[in-house]
N, C-alpha and C positions, 0 to 999 in steps of 0.2 A: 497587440492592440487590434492588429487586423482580426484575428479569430473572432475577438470577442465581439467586434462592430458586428459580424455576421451569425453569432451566435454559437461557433464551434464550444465544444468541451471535449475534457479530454474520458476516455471512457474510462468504468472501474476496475480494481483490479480483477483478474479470474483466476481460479484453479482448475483445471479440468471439466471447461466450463462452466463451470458453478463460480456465483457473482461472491468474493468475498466482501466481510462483514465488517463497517468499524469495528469492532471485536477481535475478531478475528487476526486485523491487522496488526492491532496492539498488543495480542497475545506473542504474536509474529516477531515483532520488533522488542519485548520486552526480553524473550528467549537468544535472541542474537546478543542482546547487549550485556547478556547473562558469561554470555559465552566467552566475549571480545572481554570484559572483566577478569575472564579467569585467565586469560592468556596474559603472559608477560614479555 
């Protein structure tokens, strides 16, 4: 609540400095959960 009174956010994700994408991230998490499925 504090943060938000004074306006903080939180910054986005990066990769090697480069800002990643919605996209990107979904790709990201679509491929892990791919993953975590195949595991028993």
């Amino acid at each position: 609540a504090l943060a938000r009174k004074h306006g903080f956010t939180l910054a986005g994700f990066r990769s090697f400095e480069r800002a990643l994408t919605p996209e990107e991230i979904a790709g990201i998490r679509e491929r892990a959960a791919r993953r975590l499925a195949g595991k028993t």
